[in-house]
Structures are given as C-alpha cells and as structure tokens.
Wavefront OBJ file of the C-alpha trace (Angstrom):
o trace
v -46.657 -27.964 34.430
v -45.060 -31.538 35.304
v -48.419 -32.659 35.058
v -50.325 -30.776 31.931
v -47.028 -31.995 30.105
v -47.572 -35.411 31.093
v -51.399 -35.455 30.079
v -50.545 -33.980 26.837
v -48.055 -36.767 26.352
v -50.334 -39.520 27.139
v -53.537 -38.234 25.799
v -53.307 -35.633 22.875
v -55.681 -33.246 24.436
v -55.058 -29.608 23.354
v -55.980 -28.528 26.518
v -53.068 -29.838 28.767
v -50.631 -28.601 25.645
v -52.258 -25.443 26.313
v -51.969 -25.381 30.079
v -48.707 -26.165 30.071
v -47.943 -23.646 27.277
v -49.813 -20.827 29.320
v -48.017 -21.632 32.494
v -44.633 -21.625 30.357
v -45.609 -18.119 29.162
v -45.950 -16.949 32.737
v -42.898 -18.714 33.936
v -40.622 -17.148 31.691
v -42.375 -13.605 31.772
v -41.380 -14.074 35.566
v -37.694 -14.515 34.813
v -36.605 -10.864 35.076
v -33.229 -11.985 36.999
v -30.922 -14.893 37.085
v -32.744 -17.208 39.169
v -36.748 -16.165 39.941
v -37.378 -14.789 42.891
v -39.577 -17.018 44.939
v -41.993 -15.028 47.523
v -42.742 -18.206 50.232
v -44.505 -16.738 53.131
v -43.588 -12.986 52.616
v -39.777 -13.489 52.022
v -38.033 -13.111 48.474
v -35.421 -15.930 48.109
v -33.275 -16.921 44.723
v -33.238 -21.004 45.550
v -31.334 -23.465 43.318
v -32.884 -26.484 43.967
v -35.660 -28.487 42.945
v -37.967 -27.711 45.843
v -38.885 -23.821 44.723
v -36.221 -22.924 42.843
v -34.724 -22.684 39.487
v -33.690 -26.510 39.229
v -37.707 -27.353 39.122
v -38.006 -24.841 36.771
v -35.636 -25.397 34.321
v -36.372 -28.792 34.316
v -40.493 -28.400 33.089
v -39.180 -25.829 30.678
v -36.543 -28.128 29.234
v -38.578 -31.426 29.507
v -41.277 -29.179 27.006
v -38.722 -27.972 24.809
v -40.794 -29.162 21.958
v -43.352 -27.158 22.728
v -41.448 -23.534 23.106
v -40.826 -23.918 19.279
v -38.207 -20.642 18.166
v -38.189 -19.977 21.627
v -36.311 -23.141 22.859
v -33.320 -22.828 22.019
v -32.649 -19.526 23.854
v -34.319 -20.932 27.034
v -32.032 -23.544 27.026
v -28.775 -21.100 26.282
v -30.293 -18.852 28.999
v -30.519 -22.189 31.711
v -27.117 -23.512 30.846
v -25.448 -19.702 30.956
v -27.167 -19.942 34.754
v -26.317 -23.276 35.614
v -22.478 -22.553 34.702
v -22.778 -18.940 36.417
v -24.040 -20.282 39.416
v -21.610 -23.589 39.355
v -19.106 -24.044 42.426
v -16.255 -26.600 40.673
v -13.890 -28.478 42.732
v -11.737 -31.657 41.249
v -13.794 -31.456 38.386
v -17.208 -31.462 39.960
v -19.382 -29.266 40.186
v -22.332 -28.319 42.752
v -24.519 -25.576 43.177
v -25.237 -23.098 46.747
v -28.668 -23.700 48.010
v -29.250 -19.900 47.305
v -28.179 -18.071 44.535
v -27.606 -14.943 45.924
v -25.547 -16.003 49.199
v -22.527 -17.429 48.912
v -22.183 -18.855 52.198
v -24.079 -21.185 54.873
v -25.467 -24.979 53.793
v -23.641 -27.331 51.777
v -24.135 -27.328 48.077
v -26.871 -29.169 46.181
v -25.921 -31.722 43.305
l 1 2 3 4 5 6 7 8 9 10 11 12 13 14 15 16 17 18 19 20 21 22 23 24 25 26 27 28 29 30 31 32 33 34 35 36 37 38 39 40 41 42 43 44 45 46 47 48 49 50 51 52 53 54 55 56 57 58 59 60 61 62 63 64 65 66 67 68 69 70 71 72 73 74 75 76 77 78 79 80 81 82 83 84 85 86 87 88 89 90 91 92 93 94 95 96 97 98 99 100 101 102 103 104 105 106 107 108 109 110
C-alpha cells in the first residue's frame, strides 16, 4: 500500500490509486477487533508495532486519508480510540506493549 500510494503520488496513474484503494478495502474489512489479528506462520498474534502490526497499518491508512473520502474521518477516530486504549502512560509519556493482548513480557514500543 506504502508503495501504490507513493506511485499514485508521483505519477497520477489510476491504477496505483486503485490498488491502494482495493488493498484499503480489504484492510479495513479485516479489522473485526481492536488490533488485526496477524496469522505469521500458523500463530494468531495482535502486534503493535510497525513490523506486522497495527502501527504499519494505521500509518498507510492515515498517510491515504485523502483517498478514504466519508470514510476517513472514522478510520482515524477508530485508530486514535486504539492508540489511547492500548497506551501505557508514565510521567506523561506514553508507550505501547509489543502485543496487544498481553500485558506482560518485552519492553514497550515508542
């Protein structure tokens, strides 16, 4: 999506607004929970991060705001409600758990 939005930026084409608009589509027909549930090598995990988690995520859907049209501003409501559920605040900073669903174990992520 990173890319087709890039492409689309730099070119015009329809097609990578498309591509990223399809895989958009998917993405957020996938989000049936808090975080998605990523399936890496037969185990479900709720990651934060940017590897294969929600961070990645809900930074292509926010960097193509533009493109969700009436839809944008509840995906962004939706990603901010998660980012502050999920938020672990200490002296006024805040982090988030590597996993979403376990509390404990590795240090936070910025």
């Amino acid at each position: 999506m990173v890319a087709a939005l890039e492409l689309w930026r730099r070119t015009g084409e329809e097609r990578w607004r498309d591509a990223w608009l399809d895989s958009a589509d998917w993405l957020l027909g996938e989000w049936h929970e808090r975080v998605w549930v990523q399936d890496l090598y037969g185990e479900k995990r709720r990651h934060t991060g940017a590897g294969h988690g929600f961070a990645s995520n809900a930074f292509v859907l926010l960097a193509g705001r533009d493109l969700l049209g009436d839809g944008a501003n509840e995906v962004t409501s939706r990603i901010r409600d998660v980012l502050r559920d999920l938020a672990v605040e200490q002296d006024g900073v805040a982090q988030w758990l590597p996993l979403a669903d376990v509390a404990t174990g590795r240090r936070p992520v910025q």
